[in-house]
C-alpha positions as CSV (number, residue, x, y, z in Angstrom):
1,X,129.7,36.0,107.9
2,X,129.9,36.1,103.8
3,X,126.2,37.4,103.9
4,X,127.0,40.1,106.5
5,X,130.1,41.7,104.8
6,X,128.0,41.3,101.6
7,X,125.0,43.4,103.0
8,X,127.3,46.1,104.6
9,X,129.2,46.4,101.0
10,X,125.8,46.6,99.4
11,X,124.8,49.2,102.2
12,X,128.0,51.4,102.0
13,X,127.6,51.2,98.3
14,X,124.1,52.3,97.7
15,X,124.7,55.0,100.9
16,X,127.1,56.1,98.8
17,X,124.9,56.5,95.8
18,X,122.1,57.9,97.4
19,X,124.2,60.2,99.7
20,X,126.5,61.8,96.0
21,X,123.9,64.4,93.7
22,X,123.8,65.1,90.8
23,X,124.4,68.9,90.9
24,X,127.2,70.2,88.9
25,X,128.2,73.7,87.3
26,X,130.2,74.7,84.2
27,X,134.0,74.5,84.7
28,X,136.9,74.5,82.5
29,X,138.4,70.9,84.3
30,X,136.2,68.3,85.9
31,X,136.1,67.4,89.9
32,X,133.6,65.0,91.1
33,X,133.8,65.0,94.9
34,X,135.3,68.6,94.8
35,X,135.6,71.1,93.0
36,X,136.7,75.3,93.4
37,X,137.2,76.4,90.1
38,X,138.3,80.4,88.5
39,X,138.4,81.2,85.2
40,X,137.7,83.8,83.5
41,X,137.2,85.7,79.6
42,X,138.9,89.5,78.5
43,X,136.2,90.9,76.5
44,X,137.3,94.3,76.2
45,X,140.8,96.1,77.2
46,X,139.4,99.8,76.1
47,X,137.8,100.8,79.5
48,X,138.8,100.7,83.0
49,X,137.3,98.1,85.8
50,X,136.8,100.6,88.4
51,X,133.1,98.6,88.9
52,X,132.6,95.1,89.8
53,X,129.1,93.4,89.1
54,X,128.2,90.0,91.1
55,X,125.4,87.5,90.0
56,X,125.0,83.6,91.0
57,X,122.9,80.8,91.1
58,X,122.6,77.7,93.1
59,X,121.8,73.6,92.3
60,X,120.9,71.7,95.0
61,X,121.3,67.8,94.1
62,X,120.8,68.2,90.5
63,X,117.3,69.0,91.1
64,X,116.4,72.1,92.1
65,X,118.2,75.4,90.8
66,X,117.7,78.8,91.4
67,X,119.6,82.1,91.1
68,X,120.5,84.7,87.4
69,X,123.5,83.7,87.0
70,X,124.3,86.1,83.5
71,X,126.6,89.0,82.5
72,X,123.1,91.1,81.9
73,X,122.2,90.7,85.8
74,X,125.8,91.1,87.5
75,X,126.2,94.5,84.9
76,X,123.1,95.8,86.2
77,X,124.0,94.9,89.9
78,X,126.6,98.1,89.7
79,X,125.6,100.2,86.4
80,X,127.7,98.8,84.5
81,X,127.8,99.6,80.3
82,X,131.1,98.7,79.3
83,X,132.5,95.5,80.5
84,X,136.6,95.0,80.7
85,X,136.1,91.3,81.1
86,X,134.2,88.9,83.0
87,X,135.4,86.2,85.6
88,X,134.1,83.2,86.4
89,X,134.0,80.8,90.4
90,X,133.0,77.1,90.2
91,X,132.1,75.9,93.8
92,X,130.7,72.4,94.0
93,X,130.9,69.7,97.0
94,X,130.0,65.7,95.9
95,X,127.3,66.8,93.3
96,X,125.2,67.8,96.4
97,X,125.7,71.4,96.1
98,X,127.0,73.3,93.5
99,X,127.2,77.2,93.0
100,X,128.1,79.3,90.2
101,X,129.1,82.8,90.7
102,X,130.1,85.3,87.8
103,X,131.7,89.0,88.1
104,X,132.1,91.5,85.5
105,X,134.5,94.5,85.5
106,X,134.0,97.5,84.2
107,X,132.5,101.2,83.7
């Protein structure tokens, strides 16, 4: 009976470990098994934000990422030349998946 509860516990352990990535995005305050984080930076109060550019990228377990995540790619998804200020969305689930998504504002 020892043996058997031992196994399970080294089973549920190492599923555990196997089953939890590695993949994790930058985020003001820290969430292992969750995590849905905004933050975000005023760079400029001199224009308007009538514009709102988008660009992301995506980990998968730590080991494959993909996606342009900078200010350069979401300003050019709208034409934007002057930025009001930029936000930031941290979206990650156990390491497994993580996403980071950044929008600017402006002209």
């Amino acid at each position: 009976m020892r043996i058997w509860i031992l196994c399970v516990g080294s089973l549920l352990l190492g599923g555990s470990l196997l089953f939890s990535g590695c993949a994790h995005a930058r985020a003001p305050v820290p969430g292992f098994w969750y995590s849905d984080v905004h933050d975000g930076y005023v760079v400029s109060g001199n224009v308007g934000h009538a514009k709102v550019g988008e660009a992301m990228a995506t980990s998968y377990l730590g080991l494959i990422a993909i996606g342009d995540a900078s200010i350069k790619a979401a300003m050019d998804s709208q034409s934007i030349t002057k930025i009001h200020h930029v936000d930031y969305y941290t979206h990650s689930i156990m390491g497994v998946i993580a996403t980071y998504k950044i929008q600017v504002y402006g002209e």
